[in-house]
Residue frames as qw, qx, qy, qz and C-alpha x, y, z in Angstrom:
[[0.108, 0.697, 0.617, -0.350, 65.27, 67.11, 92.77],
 [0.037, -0.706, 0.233, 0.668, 66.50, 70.06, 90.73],
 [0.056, -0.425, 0.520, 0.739, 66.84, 68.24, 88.01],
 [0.281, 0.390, 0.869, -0.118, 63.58, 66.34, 87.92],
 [0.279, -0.131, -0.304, -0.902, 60.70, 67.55, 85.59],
 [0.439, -0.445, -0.754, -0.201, 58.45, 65.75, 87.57],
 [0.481, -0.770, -0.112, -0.405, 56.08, 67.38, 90.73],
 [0.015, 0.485, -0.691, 0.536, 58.82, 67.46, 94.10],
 [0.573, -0.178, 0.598, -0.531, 56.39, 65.16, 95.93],
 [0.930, 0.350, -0.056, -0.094, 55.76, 62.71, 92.91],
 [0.421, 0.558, -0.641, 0.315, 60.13, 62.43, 92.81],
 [0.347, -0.546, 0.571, -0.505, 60.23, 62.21, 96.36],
 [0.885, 0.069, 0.131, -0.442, 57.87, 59.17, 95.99],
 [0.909, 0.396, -0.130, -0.009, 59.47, 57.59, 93.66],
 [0.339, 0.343, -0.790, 0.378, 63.01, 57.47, 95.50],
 [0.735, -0.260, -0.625, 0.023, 61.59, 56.61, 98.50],
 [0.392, 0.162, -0.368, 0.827, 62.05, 59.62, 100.27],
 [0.009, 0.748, 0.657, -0.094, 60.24, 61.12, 103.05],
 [0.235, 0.683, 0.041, 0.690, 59.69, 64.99, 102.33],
 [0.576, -0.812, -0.034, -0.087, 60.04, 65.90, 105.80],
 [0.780, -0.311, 0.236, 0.489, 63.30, 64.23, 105.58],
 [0.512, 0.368, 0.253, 0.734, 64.30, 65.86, 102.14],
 [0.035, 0.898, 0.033, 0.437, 63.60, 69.46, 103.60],
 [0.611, -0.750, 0.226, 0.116, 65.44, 69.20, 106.55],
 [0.658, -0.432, 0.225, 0.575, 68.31, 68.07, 104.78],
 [0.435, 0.602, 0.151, 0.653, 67.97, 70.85, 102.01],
 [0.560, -0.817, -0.133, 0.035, 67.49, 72.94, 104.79],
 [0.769, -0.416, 0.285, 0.393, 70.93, 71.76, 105.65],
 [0.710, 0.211, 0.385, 0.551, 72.40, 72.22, 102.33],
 [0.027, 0.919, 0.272, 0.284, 71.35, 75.71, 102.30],
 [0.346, -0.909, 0.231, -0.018, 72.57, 77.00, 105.24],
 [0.614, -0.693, 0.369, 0.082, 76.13, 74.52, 104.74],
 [0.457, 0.578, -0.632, -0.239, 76.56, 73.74, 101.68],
 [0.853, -0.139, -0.454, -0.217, 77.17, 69.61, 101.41],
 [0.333, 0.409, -0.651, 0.546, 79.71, 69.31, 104.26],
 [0.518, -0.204, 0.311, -0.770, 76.48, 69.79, 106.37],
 [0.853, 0.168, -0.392, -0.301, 75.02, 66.54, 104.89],
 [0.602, 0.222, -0.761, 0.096, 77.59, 64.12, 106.68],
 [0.766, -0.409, -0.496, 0.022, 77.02, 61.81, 109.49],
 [0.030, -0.647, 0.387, -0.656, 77.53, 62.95, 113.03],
 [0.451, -0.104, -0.830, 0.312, 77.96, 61.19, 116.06],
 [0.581, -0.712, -0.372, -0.128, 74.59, 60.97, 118.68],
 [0.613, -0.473, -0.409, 0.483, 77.01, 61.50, 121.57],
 [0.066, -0.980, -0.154, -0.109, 77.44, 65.14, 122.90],
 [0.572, 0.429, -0.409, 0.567, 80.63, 66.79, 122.73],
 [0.030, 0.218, -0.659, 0.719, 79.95, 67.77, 126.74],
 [0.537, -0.426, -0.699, -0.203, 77.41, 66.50, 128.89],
 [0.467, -0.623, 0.139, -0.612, 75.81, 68.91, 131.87],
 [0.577, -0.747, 0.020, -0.331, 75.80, 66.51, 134.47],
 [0.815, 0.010, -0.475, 0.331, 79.37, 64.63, 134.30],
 [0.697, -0.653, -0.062, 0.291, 81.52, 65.04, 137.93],
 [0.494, 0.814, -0.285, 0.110, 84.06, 67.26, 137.17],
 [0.741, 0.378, -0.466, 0.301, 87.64, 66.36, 137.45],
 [0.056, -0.403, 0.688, -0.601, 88.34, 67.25, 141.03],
 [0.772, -0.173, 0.403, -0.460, 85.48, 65.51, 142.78],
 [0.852, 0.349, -0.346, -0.182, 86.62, 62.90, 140.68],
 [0.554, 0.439, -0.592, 0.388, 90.25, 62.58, 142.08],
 [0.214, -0.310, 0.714, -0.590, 88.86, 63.23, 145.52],
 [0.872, -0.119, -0.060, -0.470, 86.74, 60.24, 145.10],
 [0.881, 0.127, -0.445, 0.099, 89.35, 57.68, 144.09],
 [0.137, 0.536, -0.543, 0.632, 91.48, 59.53, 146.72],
 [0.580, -0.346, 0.285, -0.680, 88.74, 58.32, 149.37],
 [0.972, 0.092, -0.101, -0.193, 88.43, 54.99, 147.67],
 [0.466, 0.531, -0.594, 0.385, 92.42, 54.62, 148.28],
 [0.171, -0.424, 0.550, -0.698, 92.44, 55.60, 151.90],
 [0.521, -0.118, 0.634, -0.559, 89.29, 53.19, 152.85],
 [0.401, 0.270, -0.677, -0.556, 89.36, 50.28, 150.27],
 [0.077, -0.138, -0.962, 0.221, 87.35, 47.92, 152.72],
 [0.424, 0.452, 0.433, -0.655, 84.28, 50.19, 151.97],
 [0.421, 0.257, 0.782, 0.380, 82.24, 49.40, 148.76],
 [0.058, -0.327, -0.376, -0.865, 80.66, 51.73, 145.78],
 [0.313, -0.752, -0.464, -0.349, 77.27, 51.99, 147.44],
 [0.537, -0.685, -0.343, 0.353, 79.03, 53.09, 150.72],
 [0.526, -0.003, 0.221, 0.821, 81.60, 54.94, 149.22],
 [0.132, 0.485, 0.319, 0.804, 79.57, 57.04, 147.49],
 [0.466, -0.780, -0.417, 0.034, 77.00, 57.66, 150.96],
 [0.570, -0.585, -0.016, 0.577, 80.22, 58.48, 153.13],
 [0.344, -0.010, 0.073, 0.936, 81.66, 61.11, 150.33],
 [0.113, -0.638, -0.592, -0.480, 78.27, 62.26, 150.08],
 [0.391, -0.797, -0.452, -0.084, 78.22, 63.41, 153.52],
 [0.449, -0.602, -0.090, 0.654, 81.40, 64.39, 154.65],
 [0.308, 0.040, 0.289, 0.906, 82.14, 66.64, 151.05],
 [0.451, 0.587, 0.436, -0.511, 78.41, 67.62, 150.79],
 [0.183, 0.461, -0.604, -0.624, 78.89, 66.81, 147.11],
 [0.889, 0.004, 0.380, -0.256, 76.39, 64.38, 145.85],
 [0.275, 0.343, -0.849, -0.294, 77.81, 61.24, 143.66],
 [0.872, -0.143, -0.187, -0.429, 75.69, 58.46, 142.79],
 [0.665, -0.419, 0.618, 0.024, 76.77, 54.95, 143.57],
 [0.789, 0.552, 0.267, 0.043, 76.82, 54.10, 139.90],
 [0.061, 0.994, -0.036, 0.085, 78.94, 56.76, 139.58],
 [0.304, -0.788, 0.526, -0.097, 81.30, 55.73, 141.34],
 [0.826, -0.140, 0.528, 0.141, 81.30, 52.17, 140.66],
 [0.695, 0.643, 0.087, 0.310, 82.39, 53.44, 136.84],
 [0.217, 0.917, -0.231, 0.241, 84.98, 55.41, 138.06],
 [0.640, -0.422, 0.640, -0.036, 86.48, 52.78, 140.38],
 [0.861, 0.355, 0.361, 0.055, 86.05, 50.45, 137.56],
 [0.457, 0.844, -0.216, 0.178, 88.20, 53.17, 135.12],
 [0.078, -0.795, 0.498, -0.337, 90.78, 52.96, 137.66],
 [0.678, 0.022, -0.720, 0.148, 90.99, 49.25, 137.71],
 [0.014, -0.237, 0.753, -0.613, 89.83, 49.56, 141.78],
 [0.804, -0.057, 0.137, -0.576, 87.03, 47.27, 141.86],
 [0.115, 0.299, -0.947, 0.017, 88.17, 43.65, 143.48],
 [0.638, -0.311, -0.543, -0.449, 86.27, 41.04, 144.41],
 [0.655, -0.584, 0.214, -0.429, 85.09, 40.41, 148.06],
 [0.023, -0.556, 0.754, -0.349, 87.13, 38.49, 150.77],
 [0.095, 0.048, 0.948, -0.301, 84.53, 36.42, 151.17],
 [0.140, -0.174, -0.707, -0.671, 81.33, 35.23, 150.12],
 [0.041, -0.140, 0.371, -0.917, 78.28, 36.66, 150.59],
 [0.250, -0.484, -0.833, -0.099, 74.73, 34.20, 151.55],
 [0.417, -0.351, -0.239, -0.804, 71.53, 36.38, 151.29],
 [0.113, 0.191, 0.921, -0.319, 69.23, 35.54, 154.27],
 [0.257, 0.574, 0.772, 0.094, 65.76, 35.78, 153.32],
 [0.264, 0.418, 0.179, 0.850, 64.23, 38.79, 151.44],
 [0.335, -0.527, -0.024, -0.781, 61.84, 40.08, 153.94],
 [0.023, 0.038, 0.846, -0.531, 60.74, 39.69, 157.43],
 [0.130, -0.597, -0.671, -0.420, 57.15, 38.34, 157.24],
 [0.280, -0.842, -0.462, -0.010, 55.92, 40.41, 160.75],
 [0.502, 0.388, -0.057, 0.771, 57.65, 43.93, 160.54],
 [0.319, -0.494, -0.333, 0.737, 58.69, 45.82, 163.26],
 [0.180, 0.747, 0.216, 0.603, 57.94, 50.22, 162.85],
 [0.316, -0.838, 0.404, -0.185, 59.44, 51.88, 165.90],
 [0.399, 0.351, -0.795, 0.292, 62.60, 50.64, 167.72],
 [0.206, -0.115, 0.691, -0.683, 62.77, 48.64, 171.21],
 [0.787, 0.006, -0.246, -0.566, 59.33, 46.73, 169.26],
 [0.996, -0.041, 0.080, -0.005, 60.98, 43.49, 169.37],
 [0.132, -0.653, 0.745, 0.029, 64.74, 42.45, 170.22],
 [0.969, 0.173, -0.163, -0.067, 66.45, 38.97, 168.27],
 [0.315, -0.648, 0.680, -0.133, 69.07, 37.06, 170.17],
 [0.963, 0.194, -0.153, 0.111, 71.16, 33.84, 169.10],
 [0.351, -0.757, 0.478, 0.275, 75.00, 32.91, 170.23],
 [0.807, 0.534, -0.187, 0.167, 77.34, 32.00, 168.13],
 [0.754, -0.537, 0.323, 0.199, 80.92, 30.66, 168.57],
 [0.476, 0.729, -0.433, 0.233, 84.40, 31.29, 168.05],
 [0.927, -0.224, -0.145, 0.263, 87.20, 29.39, 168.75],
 [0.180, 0.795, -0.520, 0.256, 90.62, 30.93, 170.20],
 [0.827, 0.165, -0.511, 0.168, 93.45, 28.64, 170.09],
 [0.426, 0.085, -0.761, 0.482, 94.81, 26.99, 173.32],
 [0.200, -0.149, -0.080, -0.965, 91.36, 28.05, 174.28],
 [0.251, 0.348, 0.900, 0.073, 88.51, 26.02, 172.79],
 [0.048, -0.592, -0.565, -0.573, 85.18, 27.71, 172.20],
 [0.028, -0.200, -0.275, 0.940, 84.04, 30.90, 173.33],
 [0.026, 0.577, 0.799, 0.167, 80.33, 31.64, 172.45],
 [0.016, -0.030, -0.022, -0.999, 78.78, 35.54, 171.55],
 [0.000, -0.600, -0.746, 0.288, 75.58, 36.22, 173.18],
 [0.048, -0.146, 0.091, 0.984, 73.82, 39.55, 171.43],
 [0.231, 0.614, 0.697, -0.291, 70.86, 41.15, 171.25],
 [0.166, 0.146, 0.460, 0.860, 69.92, 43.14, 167.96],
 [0.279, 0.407, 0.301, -0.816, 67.14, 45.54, 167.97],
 [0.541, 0.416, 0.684, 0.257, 64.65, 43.97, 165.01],
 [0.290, 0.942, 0.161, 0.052, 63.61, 47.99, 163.16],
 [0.059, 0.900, -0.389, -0.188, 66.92, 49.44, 163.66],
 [0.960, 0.115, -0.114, 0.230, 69.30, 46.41, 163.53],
 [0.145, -0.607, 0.605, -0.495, 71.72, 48.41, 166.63],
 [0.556, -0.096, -0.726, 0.393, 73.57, 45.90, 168.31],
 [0.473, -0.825, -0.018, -0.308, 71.67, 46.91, 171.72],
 [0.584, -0.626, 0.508, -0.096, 73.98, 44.52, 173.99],
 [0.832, 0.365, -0.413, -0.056, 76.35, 41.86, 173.59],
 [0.322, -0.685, 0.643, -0.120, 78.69, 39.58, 175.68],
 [0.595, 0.363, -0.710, -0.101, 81.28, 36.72, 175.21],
 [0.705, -0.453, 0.452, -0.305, 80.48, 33.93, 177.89],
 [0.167, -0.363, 0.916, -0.045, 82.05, 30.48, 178.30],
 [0.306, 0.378, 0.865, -0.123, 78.52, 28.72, 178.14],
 [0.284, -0.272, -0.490, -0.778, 75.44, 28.87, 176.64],
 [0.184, -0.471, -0.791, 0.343, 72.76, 28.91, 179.79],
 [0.065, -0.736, -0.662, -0.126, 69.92, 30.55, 180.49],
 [0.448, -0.732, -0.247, 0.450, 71.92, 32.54, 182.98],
 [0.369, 0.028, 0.268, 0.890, 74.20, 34.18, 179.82],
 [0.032, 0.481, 0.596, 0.642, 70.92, 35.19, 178.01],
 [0.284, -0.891, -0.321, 0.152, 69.36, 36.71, 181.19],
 [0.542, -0.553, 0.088, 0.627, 72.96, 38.26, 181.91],
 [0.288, 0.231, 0.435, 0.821, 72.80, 39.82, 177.99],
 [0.221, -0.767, -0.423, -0.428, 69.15, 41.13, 178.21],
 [0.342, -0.826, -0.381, 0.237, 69.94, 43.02, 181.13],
 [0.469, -0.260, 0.276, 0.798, 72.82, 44.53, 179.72],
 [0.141, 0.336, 0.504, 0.783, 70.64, 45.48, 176.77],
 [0.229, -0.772, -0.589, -0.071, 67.92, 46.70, 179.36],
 [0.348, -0.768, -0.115, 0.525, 70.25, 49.30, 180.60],
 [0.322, -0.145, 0.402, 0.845, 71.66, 50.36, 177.37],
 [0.069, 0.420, 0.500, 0.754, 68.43, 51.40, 175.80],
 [0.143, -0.030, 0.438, -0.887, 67.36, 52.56, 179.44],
 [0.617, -0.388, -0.592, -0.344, 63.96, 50.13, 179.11],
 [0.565, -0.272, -0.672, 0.394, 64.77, 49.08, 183.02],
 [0.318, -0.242, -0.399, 0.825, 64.49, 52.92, 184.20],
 [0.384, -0.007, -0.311, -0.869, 61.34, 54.56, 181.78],
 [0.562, 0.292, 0.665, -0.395, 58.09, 53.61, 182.26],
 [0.257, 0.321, -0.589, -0.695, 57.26, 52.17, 178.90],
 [0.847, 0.091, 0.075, -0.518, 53.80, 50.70, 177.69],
 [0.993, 0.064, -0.023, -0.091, 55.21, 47.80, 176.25],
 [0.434, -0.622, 0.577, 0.303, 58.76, 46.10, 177.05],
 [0.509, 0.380, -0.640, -0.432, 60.42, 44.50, 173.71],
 [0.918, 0.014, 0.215, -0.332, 59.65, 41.32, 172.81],
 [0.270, -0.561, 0.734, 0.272, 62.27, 38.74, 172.65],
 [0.893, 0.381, 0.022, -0.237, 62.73, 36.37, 169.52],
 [0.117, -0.511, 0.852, -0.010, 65.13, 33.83, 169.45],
 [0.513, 0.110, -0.836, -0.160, 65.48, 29.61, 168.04],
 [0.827, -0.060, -0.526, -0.190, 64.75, 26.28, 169.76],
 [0.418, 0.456, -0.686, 0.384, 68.11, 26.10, 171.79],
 [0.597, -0.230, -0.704, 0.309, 68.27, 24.83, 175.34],
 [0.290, -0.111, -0.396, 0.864, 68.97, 27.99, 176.77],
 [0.420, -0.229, -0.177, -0.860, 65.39, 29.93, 175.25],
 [0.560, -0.357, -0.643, -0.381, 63.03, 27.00, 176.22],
 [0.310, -0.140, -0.752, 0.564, 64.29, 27.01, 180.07],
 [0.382, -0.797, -0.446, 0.140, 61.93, 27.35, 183.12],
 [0.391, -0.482, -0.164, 0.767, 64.81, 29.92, 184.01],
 [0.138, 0.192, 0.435, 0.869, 64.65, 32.13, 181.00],
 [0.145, -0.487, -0.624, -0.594, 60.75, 32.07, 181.19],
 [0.476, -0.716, -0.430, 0.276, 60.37, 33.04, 184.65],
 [0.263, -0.572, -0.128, 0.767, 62.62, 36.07, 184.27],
 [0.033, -0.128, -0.389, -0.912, 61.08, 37.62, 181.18],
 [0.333, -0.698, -0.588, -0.238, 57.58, 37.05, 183.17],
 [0.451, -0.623, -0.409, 0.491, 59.38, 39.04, 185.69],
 [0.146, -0.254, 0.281, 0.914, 60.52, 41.84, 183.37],
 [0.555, 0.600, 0.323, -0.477, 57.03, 42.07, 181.96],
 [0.054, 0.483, -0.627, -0.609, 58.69, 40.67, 178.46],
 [0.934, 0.275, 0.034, -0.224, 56.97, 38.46, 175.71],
 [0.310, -0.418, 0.768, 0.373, 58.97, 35.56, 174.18],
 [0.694, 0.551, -0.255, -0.388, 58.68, 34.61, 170.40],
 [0.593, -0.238, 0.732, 0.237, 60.33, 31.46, 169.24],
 [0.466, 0.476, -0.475, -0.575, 61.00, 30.77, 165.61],
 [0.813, 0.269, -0.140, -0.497, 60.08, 27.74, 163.94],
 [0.652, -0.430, 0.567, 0.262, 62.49, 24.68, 164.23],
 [0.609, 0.020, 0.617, 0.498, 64.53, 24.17, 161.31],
 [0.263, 0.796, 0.446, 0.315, 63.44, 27.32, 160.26],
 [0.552, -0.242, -0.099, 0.792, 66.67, 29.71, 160.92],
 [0.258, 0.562, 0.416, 0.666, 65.10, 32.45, 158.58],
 [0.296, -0.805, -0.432, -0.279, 62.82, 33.55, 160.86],
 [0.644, -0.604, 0.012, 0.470, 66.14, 34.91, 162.60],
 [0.840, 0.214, 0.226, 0.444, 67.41, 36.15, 160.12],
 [0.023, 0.919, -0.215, 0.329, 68.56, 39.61, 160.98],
 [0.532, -0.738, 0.414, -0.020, 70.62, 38.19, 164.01],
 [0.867, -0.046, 0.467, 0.169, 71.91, 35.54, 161.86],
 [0.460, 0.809, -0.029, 0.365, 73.31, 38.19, 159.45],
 [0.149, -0.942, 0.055, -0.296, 75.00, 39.67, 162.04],
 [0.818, -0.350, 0.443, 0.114, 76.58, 36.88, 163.15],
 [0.753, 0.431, 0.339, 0.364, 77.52, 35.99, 159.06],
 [0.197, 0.871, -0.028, 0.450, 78.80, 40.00, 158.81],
 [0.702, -0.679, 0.192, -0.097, 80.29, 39.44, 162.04],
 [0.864, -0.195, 0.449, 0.120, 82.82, 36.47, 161.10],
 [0.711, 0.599, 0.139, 0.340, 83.43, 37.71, 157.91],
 [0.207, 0.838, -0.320, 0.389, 85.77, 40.37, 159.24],
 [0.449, -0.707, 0.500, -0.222, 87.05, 39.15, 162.90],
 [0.923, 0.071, 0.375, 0.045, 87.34, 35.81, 161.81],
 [0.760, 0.586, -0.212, 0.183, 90.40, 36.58, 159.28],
 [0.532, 0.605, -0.561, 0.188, 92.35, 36.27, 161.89],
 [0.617, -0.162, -0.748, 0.182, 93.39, 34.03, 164.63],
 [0.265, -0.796, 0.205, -0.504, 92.74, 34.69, 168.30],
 [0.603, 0.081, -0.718, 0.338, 95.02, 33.48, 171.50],
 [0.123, -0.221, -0.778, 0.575, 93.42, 35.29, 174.17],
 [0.019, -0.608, -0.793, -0.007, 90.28, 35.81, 175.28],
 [0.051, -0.781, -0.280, 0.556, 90.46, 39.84, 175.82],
 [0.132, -0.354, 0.505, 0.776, 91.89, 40.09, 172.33],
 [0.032, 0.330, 0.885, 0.327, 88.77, 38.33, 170.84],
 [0.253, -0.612, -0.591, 0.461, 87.01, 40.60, 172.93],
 [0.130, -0.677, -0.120, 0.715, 88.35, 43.66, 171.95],
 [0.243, 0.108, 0.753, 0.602, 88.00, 42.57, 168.36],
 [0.077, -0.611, -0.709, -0.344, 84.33, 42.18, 168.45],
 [0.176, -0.797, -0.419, 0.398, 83.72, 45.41, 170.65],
 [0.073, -0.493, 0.232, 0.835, 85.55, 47.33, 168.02],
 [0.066, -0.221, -0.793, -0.564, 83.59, 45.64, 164.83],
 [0.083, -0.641, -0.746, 0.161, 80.40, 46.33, 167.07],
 [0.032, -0.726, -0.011, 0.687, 81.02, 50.27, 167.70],
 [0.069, -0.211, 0.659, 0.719, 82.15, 50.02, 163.44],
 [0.001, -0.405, -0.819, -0.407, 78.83, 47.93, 162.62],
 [0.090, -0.771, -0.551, 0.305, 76.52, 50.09, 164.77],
 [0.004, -0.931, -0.074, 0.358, 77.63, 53.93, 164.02],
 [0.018, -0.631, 0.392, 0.670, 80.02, 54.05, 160.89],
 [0.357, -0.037, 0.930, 0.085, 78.46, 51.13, 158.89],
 [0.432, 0.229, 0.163, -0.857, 76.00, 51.83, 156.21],
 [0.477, 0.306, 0.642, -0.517, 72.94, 49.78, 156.21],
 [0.019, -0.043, -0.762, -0.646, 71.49, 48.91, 152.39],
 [0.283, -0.439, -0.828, -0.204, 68.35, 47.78, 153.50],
 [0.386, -0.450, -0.376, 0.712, 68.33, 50.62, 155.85],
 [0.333, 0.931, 0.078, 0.131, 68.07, 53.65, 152.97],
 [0.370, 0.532, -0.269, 0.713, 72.02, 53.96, 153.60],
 [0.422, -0.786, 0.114, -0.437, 71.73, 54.65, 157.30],
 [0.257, 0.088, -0.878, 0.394, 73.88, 53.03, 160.12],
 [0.523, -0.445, -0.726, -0.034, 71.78, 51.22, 162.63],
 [0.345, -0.382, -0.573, 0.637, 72.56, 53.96, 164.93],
 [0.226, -0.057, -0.124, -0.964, 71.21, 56.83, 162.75],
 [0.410, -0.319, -0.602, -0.607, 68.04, 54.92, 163.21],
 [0.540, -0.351, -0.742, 0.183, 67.85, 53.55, 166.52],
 [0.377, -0.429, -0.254, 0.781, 68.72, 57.07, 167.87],
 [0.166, 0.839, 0.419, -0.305, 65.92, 59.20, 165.45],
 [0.144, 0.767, -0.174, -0.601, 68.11, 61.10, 163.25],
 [0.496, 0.148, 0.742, 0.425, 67.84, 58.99, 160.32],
 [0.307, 0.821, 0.480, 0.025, 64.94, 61.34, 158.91],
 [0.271, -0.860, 0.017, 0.432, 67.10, 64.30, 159.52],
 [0.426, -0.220, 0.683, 0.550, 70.32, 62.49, 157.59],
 [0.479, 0.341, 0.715, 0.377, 68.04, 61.57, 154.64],
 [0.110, 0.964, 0.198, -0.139, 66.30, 65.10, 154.14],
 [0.337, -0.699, 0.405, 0.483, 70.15, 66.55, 154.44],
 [0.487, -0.199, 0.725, 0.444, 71.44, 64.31, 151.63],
 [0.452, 0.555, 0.688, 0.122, 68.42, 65.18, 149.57],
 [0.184, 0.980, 0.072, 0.020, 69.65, 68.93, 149.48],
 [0.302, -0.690, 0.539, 0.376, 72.57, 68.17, 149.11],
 [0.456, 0.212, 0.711, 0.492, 71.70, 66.08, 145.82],
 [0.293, 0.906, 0.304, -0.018, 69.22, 69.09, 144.76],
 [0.305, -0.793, 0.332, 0.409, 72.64, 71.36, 145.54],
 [0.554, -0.149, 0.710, 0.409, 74.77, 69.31, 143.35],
 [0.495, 0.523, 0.616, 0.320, 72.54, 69.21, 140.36],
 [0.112, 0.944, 0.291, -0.104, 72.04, 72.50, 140.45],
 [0.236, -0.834, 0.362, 0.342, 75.48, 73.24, 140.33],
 [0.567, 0.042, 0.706, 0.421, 76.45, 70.88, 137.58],
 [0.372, 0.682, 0.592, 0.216, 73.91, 72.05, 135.49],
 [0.049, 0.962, -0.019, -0.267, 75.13, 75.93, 135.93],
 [0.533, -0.441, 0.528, 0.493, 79.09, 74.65, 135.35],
 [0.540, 0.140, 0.743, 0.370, 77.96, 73.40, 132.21],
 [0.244, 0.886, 0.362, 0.156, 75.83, 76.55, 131.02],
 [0.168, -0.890, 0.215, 0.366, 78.65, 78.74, 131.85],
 [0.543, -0.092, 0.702, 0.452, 80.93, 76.07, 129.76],
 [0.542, 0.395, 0.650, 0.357, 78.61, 76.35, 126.90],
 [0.034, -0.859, -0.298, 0.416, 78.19, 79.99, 126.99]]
C-alpha cells in the first residue's frame, strides 16, 4: 500500500482486499510491528467458567466411592451434598478424562414416552402388577406393589406365594395405611390401574374396592404400555436384585425392601426433574429444586469472580 501510486481504496480493490480488513491489520502493524500480523489460536488461554481443580478431584473422588451411580446422578447428588453446582455434562467429560465411564450391567428397554392420561397431585391414581422371582430349592415367589402414578413412590409392596385376589386386596391395604388414605377423610380415594390378569377381573377384587370407595382402571389387553410406570419398576427392579441368586425367602425379601427404601428416597428420578420419588410424593420437591437453583446462581457467580481476580 505504501508503495502504490494508485488511490488506497482503488489498490485495495485490486488485491482483493477488504479495507476494513486492511486497517485493522495496519492498525496492528502500528501498534506491533509485523509479529502482530501472525495467526492466533480462537481458543482462550483461560476460560471463566471451567471447575477448578479441587471440585474436580472431589468429583472423581465421589465417582470412585459410588460407581453404581451415573453422570446425570452424580452430578445431582454432588450438587447437593457440596452445594457446588456441576453440570451433568460436566461431569460426564471429566469421568470420560479419567477413563471412568463403563458401560451398563445391563440393558436398558425404554417403556413408552409418555403417559397418555396424566396424573398432577399424588394418591390421583395408584398402578399395580406382580411379577416373579425365582429362589432356588424354592420355585417362584411373585412381588405384589403398588406405585403411586405422579410421584412413582413405591406406596406398598409384598412378596406372596400366589397371585389371588386376596394378595392384591392384602397389598392395597398395606398401601392404604402407608399413605394414611384409610384414616383422612379424602374427597376422592386413588384409583387403581392394573392389566387383564385373573386376580384384577375377580368378583373378589371388585367388591372390595366398591367397599373402599375405589375406582378400577384396566389397561388394554396386549397393551402392557399402558402400565408402564409399574412395569419399569419391575424392569429397574430385576436389573439390580436379580444379579444374584436367592435361597431363602427372607433373603429375597430383604433384598427387595432394601432396593425399595434405595429406589424411593436416594434414587434420582430423570423424568422426575432429578428428584427421588420421595422428594415428590412427600412435597418438598419444589423446595429441593428452588435450593439447587441458588446454588447454580452461587456457583456461577463464583466462577466468574475466580476468574476476574485470575485475570486481574
Amino acid at each position: 500500500m505504501e508503495q502504490s501510486d494508485l488511490p488506497a481504496k482503488q489498490t485495495l480493490d485490486t488485491l482483493g482486499i477488504p479495507r476494513t480488513t486492511f486497517y485493522r491489520w495496519y492498525d496492528k502493524y502500528l501498534t506491533g510491528g509485523p509479529g502482530a500480523l501472525e495467526d492466533r489460536s480462537p481458543k482462550p488461554s483461560r476460560v471463566w467458567n471451567r471447575i477448578p481443580d479441587d471440585i474436580r478431584g472431589l468429583i472423581v473422588d465421589l465417582a470412585l466411592a459410588e460407581p453404581e451411580l451415573s453422570s446425570r446422578e452424580l452430578a445431582v447428588r454432588f450438587t447437593d451434598t457440596q452445594q457446588y453446582f456441576v453440570s451433568e455434562a460436566s461431569v460426564y467429560r471429566l469421568l470420560k478424562t479419567h477413563d471412568l465411564i463403563t458401560s451398563p450391567a445391563f440393558v436398558v428397554i425404554k417403556a413408552a414416552d409418555e403417559f397418555r392420561d396424566k396424573t398432577t397431585a399424588i394418591n390421583q391414581m395408584w398402578q399395580t402388577d406382580f411379577t416373579y422371582i425365582k429362589i432356588i430349592g424354592w420355585g417362584w415367589f411373585y412381588l405384589s406393589t403398588i406405585l403411586d402414578d405422579f410421584s412413582r413412590h413405591v406406596v406398598a409392596w409384598k412378596l406372596c406365594t400366589t397371585m389371588t385376589a386376596g394378595d392384591v386386596t392384602d397389598t392395597l391395604e398395606l398401601a392404604l395405611q402407608a399413605s394414611g388414605c384409610d384414616q383422612v377423610a379424602v374427597r376422592h380415594k386413588p384409583r387403581l390401574l392394573s392389566d387383564n390378569g385373573a386376580s384384577y377381573i375377580s368378583g373378589e377384587l371388585a367388591e372390595w374396592l366398591n367397599e373402599q370407595g375405589m375406582d378400577h382402571v384396566r389397561g388394554a389387553p396386549y397393551h402392557p404400555q399402558t402400565q408402564g410406570k409399574i412395569e419399569r419398576w419391575h424392569q429397574t427392579l430385576k436389573n439390580r436384585i436379580l444379579l444374584e441368586n436367592y435361597f431363602l425367602p427372607g433373603d429375597l425379601k430383604a433384598s427387595i425392601e432394601r432396593f425399595v427404601t434405595h429406589y424411593n428416597h436416594h434414587r434420582y428420578h430423570e423424568s422426575l426433574g432429578n428428584l427421588t420419588p420421595a422428594d415428590v410424593y412427600f412435597g418438598r420437591g419444589e423446595t429441593i429444586l428452588r435450593e439447587r437453583e441458588r446454588i447454580k446462581r452461587n456457583t456461577i457467580n463464583q466462577r466468574r469472580l475466580q476468574y476476574r481476580n485470575q485475570a486481574a
